[in-house]
mmCIF file of the N, C-alpha and C atoms, coordinates in Angstrom:
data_MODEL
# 
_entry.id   MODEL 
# 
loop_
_atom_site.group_PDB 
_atom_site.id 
_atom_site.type_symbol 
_atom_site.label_atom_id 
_atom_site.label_alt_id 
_atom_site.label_comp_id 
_atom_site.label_asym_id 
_atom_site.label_entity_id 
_atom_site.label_seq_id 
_atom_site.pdbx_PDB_ins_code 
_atom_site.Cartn_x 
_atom_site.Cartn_y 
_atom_site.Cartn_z 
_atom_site.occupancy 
_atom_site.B_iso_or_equiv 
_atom_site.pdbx_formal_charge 
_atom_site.auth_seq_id 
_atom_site.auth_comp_id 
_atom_site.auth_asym_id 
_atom_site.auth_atom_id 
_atom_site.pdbx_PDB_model_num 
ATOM 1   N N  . UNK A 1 1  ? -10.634 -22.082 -40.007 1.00 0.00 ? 1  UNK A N  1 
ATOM 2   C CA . UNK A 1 1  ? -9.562  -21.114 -39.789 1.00 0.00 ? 1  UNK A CA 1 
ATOM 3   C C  . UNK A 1 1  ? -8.238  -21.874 -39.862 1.00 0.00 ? 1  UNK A C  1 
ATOM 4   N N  . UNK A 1 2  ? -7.565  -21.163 -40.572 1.00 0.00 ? 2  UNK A N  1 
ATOM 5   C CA . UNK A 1 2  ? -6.009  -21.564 -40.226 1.00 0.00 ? 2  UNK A CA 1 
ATOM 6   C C  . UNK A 1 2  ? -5.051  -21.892 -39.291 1.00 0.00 ? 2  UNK A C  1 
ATOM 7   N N  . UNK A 1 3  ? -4.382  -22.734 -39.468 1.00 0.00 ? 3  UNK A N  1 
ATOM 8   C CA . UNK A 1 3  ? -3.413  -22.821 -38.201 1.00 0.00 ? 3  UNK A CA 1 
ATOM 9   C C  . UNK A 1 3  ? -2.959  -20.971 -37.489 1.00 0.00 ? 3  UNK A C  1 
ATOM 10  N N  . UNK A 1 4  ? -2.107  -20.806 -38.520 1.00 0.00 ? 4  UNK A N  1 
ATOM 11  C CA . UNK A 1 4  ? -1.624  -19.613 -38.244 1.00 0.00 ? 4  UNK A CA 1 
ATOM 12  C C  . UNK A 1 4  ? -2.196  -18.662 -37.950 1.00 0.00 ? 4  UNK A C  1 
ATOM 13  N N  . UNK A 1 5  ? -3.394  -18.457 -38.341 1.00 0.00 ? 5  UNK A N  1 
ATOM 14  C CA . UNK A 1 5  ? -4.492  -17.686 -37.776 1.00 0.00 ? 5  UNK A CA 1 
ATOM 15  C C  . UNK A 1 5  ? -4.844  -18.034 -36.182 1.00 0.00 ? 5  UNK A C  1 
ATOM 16  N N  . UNK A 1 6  ? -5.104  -18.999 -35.912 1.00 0.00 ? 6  UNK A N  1 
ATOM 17  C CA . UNK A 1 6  ? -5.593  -19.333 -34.961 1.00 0.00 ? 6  UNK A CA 1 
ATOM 18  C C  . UNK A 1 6  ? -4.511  -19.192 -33.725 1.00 0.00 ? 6  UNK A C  1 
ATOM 19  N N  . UNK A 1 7  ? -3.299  -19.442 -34.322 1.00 0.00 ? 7  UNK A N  1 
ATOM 20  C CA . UNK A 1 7  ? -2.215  -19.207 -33.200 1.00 0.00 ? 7  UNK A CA 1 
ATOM 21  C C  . UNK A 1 7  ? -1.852  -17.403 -33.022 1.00 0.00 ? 7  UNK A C  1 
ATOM 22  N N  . UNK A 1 8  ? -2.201  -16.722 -34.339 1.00 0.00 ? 8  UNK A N  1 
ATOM 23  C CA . UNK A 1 8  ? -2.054  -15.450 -34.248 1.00 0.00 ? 8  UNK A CA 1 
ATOM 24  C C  . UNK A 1 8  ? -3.124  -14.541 -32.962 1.00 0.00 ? 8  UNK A C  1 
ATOM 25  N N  . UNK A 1 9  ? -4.595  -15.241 -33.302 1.00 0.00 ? 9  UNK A N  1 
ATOM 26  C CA . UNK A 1 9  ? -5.244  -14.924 -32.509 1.00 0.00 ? 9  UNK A CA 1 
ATOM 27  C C  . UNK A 1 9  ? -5.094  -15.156 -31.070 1.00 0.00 ? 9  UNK A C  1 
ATOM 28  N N  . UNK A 1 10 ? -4.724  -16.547 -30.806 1.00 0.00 ? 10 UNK A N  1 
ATOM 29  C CA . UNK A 1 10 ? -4.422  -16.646 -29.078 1.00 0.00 ? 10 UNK A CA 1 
ATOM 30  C C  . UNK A 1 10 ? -3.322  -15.824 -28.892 1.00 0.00 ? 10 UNK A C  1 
ATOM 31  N N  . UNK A 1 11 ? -2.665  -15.307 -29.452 1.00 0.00 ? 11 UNK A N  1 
ATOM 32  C CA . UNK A 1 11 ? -1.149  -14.043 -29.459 1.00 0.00 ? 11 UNK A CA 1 
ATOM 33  C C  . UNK A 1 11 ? -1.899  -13.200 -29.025 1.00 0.00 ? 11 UNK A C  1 
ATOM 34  N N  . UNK A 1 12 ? -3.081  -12.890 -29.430 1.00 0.00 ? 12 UNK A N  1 
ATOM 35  C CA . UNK A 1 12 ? -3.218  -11.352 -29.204 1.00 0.00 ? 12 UNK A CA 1 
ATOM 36  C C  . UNK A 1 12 ? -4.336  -11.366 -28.273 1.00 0.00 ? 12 UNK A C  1 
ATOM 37  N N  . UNK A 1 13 ? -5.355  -12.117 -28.020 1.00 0.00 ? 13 UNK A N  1 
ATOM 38  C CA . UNK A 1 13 ? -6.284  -12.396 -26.979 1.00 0.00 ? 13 UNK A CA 1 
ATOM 39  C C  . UNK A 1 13 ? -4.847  -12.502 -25.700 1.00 0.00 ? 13 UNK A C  1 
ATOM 40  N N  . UNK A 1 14 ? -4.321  -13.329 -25.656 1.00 0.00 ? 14 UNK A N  1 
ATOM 41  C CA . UNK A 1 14 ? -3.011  -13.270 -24.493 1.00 0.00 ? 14 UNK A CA 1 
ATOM 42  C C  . UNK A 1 14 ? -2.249  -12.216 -23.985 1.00 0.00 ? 14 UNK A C  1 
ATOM 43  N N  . UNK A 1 15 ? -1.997  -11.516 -25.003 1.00 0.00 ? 15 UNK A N  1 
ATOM 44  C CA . UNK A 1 15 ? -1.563  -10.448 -24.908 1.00 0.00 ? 15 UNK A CA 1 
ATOM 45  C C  . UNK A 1 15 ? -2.343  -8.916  -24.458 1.00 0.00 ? 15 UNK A C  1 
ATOM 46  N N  . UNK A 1 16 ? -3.529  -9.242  -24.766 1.00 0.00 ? 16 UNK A N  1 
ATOM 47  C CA . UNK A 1 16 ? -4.334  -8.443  -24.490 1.00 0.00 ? 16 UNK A CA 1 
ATOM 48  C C  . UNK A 1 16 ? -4.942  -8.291  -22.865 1.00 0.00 ? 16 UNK A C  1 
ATOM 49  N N  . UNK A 1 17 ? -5.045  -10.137 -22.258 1.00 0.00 ? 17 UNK A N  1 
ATOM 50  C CA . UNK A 1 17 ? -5.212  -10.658 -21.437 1.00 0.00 ? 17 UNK A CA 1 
ATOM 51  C C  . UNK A 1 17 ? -4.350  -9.527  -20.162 1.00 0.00 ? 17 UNK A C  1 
ATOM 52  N N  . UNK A 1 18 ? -3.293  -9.998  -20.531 1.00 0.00 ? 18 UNK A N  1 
ATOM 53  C CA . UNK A 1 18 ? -1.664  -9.405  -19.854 1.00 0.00 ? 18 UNK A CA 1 
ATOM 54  C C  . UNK A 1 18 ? -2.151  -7.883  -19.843 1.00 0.00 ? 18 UNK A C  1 
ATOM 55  N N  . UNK A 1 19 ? -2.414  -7.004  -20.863 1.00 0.00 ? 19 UNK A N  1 
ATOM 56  C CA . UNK A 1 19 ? -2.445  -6.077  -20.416 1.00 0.00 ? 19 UNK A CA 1 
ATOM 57  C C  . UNK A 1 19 ? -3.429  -5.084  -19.342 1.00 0.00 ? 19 UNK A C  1 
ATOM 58  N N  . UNK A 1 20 ? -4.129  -6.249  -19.512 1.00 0.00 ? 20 UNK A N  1 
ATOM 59  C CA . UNK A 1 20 ? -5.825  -5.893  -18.637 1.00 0.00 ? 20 UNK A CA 1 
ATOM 60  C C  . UNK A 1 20 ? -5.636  -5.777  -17.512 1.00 0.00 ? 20 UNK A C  1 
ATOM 61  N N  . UNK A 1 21 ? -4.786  -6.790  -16.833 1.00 0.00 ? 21 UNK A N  1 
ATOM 62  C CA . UNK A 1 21 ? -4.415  -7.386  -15.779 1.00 0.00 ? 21 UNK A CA 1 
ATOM 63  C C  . UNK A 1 21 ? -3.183  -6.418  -15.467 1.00 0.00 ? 21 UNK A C  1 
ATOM 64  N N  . UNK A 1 22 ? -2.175  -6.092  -16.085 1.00 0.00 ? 22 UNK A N  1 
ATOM 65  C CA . UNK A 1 22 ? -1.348  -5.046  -15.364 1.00 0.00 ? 22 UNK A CA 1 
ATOM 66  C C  . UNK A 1 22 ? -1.828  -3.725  -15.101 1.00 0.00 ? 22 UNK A C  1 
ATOM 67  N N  . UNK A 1 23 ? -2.893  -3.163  -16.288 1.00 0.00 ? 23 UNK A N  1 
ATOM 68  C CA . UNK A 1 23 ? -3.622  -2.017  -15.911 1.00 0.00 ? 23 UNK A CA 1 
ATOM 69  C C  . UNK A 1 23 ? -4.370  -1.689  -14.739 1.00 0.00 ? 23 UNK A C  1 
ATOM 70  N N  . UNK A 1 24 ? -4.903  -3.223  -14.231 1.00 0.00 ? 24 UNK A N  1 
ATOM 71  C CA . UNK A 1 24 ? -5.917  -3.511  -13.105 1.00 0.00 ? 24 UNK A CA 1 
ATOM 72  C C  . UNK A 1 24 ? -4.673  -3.656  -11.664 1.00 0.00 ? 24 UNK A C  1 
ATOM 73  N N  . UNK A 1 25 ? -3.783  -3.915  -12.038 1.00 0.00 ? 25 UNK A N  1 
ATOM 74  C CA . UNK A 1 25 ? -3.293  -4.236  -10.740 1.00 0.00 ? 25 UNK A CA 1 
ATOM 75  C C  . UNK A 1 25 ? -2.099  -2.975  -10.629 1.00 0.00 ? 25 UNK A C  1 
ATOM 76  N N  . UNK A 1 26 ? -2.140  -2.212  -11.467 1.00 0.00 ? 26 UNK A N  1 
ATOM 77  C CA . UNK A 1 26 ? -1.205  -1.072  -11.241 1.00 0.00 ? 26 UNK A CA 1 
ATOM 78  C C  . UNK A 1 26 ? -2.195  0.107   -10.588 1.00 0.00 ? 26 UNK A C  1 
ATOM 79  N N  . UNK A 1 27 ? -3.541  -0.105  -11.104 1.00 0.00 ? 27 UNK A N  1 
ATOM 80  C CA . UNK A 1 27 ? -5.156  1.054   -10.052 1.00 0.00 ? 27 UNK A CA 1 
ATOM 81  C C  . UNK A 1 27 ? -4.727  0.569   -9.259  1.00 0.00 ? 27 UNK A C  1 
ATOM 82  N N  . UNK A 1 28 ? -4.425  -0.696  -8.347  1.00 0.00 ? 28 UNK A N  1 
ATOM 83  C CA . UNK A 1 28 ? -5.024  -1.781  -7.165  1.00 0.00 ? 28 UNK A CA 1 
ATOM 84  C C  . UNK A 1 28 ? -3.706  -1.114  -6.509  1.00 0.00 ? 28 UNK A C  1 
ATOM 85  N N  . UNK A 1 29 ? -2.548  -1.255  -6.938  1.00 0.00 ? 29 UNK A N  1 
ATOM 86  C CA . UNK A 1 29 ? -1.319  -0.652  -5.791  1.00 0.00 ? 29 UNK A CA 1 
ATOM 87  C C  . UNK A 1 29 ? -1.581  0.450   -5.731  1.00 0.00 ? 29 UNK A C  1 
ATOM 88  N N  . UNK A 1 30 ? -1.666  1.455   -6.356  1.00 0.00 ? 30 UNK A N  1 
ATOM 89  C CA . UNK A 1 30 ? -2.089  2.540   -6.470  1.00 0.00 ? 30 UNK A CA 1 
ATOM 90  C C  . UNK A 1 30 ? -2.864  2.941   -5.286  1.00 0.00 ? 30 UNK A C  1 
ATOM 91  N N  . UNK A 1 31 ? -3.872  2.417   -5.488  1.00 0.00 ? 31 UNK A N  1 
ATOM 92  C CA . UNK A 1 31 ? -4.897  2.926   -4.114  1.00 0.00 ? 31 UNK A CA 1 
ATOM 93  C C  . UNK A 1 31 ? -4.528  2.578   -3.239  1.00 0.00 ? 31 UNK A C  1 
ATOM 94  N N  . UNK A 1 32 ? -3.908  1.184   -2.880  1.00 0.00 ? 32 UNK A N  1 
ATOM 95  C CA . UNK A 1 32 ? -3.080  0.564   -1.478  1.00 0.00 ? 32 UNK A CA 1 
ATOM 96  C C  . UNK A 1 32 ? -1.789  1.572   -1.104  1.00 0.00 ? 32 UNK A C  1 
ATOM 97  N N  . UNK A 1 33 ? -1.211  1.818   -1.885  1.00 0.00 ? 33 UNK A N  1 
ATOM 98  C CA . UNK A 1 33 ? -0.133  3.354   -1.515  1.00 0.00 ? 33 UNK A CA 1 
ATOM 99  C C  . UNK A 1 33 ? -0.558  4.428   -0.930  1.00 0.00 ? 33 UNK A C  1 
ATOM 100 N N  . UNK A 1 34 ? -1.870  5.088   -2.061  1.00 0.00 ? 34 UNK A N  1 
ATOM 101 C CA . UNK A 1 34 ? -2.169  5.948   -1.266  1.00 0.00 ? 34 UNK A CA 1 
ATOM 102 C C  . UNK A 1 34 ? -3.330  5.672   0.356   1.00 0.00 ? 34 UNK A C  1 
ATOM 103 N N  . UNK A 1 35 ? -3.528  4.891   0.506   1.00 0.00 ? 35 UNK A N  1 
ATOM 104 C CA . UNK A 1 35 ? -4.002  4.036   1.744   1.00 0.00 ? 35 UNK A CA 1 
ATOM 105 C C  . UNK A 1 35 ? -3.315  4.229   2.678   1.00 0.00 ? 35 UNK A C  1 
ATOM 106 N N  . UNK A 1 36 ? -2.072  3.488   2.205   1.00 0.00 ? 36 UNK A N  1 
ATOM 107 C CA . UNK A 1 36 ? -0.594  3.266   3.539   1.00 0.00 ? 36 UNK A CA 1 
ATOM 108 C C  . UNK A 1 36 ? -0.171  4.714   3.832   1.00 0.00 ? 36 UNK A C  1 
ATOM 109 N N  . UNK A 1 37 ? -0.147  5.673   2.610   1.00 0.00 ? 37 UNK A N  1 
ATOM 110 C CA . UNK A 1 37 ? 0.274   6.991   2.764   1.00 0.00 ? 37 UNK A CA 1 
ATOM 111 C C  . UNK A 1 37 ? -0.565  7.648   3.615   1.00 0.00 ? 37 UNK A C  1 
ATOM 112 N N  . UNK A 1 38 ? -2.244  7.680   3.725   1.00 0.00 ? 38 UNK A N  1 
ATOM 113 C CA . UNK A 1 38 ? -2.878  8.458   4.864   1.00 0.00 ? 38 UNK A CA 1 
ATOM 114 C C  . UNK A 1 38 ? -2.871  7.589   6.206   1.00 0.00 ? 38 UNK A C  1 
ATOM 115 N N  . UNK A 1 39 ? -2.660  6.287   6.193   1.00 0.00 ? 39 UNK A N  1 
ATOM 116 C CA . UNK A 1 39 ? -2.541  5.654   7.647   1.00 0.00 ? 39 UNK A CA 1 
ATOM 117 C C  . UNK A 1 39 ? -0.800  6.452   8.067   1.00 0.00 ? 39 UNK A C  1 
ATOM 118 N N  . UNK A 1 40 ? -0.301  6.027   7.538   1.00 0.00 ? 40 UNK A N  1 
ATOM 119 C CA . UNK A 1 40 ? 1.233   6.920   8.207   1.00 0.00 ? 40 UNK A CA 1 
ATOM 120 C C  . UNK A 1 40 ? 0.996   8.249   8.517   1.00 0.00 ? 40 UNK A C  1 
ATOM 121 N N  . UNK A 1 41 ? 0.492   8.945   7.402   1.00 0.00 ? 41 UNK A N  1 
ATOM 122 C CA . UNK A 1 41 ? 0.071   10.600  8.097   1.00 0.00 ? 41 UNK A CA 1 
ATOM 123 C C  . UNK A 1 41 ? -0.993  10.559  9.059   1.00 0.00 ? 41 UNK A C  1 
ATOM 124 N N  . UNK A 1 42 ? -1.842  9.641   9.536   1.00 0.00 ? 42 UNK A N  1 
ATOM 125 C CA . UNK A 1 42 ? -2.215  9.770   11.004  1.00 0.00 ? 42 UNK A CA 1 
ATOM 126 C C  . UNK A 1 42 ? -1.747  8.915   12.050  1.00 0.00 ? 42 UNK A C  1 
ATOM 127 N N  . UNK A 1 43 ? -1.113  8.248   11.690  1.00 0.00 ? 43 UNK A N  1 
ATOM 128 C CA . UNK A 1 43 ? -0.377  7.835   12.629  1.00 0.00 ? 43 UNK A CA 1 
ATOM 129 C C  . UNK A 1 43 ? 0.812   8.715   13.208  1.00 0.00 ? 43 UNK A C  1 
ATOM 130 N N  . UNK A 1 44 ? 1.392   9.537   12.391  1.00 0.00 ? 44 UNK A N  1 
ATOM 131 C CA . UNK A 1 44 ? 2.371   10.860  12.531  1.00 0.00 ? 44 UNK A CA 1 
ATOM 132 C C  . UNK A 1 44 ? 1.334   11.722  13.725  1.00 0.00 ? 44 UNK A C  1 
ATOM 133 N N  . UNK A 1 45 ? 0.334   12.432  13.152  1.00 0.00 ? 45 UNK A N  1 
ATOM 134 C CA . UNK A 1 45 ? -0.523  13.315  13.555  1.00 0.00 ? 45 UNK A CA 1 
ATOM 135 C C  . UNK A 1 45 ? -0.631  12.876  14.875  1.00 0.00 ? 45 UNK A C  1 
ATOM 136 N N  . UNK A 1 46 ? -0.741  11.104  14.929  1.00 0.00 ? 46 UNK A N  1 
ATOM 137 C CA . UNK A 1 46 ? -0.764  11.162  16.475  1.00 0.00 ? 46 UNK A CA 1 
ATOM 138 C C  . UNK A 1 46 ? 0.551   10.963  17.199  1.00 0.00 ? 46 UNK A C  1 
ATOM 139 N N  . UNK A 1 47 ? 1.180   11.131  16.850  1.00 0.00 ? 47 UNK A N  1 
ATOM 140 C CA . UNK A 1 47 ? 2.606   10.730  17.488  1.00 0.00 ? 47 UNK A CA 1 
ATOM 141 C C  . UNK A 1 47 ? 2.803   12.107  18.322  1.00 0.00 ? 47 UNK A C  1 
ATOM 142 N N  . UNK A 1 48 ? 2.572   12.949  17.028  1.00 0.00 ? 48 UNK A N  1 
ATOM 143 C CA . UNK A 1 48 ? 2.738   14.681  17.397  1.00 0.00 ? 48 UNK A CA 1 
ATOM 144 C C  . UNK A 1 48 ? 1.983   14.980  18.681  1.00 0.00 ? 48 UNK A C  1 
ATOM 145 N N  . UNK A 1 49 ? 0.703   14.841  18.373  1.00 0.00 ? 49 UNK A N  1 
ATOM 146 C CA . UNK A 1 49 ? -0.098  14.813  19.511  1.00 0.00 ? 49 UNK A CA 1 
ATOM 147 C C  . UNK A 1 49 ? 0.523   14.581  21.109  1.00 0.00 ? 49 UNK A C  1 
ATOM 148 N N  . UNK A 1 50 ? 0.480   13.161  21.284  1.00 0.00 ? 50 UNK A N  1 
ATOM 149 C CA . UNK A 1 50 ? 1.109   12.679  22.190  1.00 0.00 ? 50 UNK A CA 1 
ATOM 150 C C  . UNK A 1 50 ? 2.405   13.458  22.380  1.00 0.00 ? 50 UNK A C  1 
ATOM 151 N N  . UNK A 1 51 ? 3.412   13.462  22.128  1.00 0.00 ? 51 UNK A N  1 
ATOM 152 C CA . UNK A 1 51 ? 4.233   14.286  22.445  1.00 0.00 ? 51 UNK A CA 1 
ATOM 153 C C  . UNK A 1 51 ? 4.091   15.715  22.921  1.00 0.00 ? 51 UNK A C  1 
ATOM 154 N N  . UNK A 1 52 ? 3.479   16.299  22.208  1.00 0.00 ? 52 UNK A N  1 
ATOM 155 C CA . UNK A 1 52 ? 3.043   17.739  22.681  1.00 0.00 ? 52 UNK A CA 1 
ATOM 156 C C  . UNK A 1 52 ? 2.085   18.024  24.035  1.00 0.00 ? 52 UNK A C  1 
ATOM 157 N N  . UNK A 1 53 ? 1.600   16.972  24.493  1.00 0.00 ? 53 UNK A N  1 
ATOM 158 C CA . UNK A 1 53 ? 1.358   16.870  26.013  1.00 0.00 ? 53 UNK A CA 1 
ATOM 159 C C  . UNK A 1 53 ? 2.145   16.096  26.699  1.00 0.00 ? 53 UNK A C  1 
ATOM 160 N N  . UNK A 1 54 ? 3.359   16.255  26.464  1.00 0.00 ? 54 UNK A N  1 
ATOM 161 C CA . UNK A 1 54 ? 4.501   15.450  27.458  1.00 0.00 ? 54 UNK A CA 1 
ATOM 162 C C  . UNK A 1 54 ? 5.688   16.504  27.277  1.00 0.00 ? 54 UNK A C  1 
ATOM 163 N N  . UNK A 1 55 ? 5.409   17.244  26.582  1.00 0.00 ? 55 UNK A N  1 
ATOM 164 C CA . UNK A 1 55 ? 6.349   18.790  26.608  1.00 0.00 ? 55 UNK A CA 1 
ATOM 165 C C  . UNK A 1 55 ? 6.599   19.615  27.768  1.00 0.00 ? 55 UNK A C  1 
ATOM 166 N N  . UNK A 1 56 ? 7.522   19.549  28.027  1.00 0.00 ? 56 UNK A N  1 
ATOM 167 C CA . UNK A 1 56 ? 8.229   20.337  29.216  1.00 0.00 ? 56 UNK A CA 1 
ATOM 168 C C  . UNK A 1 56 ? 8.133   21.747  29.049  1.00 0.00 ? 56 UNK A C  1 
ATOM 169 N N  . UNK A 1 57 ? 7.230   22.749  29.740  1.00 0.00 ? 57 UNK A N  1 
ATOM 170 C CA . UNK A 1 57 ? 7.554   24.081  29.463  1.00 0.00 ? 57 UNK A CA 1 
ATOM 171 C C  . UNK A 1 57 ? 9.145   24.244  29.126  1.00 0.00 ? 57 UNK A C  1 
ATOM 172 N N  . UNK A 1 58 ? 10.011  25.757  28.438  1.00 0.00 ? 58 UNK A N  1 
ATOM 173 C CA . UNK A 1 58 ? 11.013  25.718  28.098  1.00 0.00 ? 58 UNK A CA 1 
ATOM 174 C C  . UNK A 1 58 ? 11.814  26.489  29.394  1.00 0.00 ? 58 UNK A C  1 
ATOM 175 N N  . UNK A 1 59 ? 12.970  25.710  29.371  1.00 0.00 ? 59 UNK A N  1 
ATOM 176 C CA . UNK A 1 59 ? 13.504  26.176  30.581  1.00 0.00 ? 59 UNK A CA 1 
ATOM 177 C C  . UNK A 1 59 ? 14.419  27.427  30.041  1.00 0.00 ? 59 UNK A C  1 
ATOM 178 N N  . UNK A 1 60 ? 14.371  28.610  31.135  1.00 0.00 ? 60 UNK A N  1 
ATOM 179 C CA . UNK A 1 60 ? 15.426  29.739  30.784  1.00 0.00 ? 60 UNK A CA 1 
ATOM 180 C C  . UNK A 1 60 ? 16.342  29.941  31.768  1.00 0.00 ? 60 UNK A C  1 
ATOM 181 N N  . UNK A 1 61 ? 16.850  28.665  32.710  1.00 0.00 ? 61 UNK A N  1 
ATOM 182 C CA . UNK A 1 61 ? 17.915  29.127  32.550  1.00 0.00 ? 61 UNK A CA 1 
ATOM 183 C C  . UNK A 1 61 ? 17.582  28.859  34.588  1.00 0.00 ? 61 UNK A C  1 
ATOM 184 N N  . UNK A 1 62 ? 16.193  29.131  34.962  1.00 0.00 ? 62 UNK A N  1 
ATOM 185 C CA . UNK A 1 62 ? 15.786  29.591  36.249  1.00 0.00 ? 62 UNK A CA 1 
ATOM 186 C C  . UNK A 1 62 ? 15.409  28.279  37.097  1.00 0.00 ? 62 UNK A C  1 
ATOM 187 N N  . UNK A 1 63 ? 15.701  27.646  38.035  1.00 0.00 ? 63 UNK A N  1 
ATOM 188 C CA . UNK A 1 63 ? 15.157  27.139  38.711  1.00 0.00 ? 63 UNK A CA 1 
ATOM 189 C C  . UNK A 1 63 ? 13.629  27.110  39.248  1.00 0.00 ? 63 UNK A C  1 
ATOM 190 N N  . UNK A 1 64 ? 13.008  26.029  38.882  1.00 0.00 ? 64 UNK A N  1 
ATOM 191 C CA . UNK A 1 64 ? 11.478  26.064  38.848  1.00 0.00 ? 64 UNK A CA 1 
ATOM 192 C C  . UNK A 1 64 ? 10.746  26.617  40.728  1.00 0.00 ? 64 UNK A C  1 
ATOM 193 N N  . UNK A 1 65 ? 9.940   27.719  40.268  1.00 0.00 ? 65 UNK A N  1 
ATOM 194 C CA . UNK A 1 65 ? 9.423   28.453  41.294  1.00 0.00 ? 65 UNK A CA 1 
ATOM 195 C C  . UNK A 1 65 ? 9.043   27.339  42.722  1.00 0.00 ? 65 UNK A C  1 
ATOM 196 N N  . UNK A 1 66 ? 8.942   27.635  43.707  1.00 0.00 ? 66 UNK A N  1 
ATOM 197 C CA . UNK A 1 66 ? 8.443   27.012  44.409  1.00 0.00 ? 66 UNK A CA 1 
ATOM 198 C C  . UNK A 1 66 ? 7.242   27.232  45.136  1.00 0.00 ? 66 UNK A C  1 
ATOM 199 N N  . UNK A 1 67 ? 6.008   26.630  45.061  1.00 0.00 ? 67 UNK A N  1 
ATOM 200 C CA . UNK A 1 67 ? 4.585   26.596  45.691  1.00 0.00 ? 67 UNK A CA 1 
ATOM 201 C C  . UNK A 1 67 ? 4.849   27.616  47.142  1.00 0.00 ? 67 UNK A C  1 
# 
């Protein structure tokens, strides 16, 4: 094989290389996003939670009854 051949070919095996590898690691964030995205939405879910049993009935205005 030719020089030029041979350098043409590692061009495109390399290049090909490169693209394998960005295809593979653009799935790989991908799924790690949507990962981080459902840990934050339950971590929200519980925030809500918690709060909503530390909720103060709503006051109108009345001084709270006495026992």
């Amino acid at each position: 094989m030719r020089i030029p051949e041979t350098l043409a070919l590692r061009l495109l095996h390399l290049e090909q290389q490169i693209e394998s590898y960005a295809r593979l690691h653009a799935e790989e964030l991908a799924t790690m996003r949507a990962t981080l995205n459902e840990l934050k939405d339950e971590m929200l879910a519980i925030y809500h939670r918690t709060q909503e049993s530390f909720e103060l009935p709503p006051n109108d205005g009345e001084p709270p009854a006495r026992p």
